[in-house]
N, C-alpha and C positions, 0 to 999 in steps of 0.2 A: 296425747297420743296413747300413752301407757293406760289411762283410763277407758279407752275405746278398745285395747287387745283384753284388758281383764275382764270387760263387760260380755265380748265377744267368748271367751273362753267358759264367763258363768253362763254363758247363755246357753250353750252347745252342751255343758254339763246337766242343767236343769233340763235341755230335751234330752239326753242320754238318758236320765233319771225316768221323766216320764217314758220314753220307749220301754225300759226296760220292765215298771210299773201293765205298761200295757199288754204289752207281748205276754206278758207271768197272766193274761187274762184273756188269750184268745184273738189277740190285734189281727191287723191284718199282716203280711209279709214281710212286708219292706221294714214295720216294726220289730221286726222278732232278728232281722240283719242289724239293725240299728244296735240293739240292742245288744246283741253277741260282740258287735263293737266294744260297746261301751263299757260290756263286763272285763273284755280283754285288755283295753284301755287301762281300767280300774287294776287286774289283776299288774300289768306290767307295772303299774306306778308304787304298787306294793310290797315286789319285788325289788325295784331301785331302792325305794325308801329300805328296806330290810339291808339293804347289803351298804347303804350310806353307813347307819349305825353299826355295823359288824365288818372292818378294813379287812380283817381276812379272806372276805367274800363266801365263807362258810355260812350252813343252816346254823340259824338260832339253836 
């Protein structure tokens, strides 16, 4: 079961990836939404990860 949610999750990253790929080239709409996702996505998990390593929750 855990093998079918992480497959699901690479799966959904590799098309964020491609969206994002495409939109940076003129996609169509629904691409360039996708995509604004998957940057926010990316940014928020950047954010968590930065303040995992730093307990005070202060910037680096």
């Amino acid at each position: 079961m855990m093998v079918l949610v992480l497959s699901g999750v690479l799966v959904l990253t590799l098309a964020g990836c491609a969206c994002v790929w495409w939109a940076a080239r003129g996609g169509p709409r629904w691409t360039r939404a996708v995509s604004t996702a998957t940057l926010a996505a990316g940014e928020l998990a950047r954010r968590a990860s930065r303040y995992d390593r730093n307990p005070s929750g202060g910037e680096d």
